[in-house]
C-alpha positions, 0 to 999 in steps of 0.5 A, a space after each residue: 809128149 810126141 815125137 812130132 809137136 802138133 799141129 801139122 796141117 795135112 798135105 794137100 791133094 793135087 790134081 793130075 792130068 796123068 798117073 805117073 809111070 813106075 811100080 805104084 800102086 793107087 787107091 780112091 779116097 772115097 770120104 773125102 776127109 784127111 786127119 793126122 794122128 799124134 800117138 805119145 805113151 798116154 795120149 792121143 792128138 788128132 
């Protein structure tokens, strides 16, 4: 049992023209790929 019933399709990335202003920080994604890991007390989803 999880907290969150999956499954749940992942969000989207979207482009930008610019980077937003404020205290962020960034990091690349380099692979490419994107996955949602559901953690109960005796299973994993992903």
């Amino acid at each position: 049992m999880f907290a969150v019933e999956p499954p749940i399709e992942p969000m989207l990335a979207k482009l930008a023209g610019e980077l937003p202003m404020g205290a962020f920080l960034y990091e690349p994604k380099w692979d490419g790929f994107r996955a949602i890991v559901f953690r109960g007390r005796s299973e994993v989803f992903i």
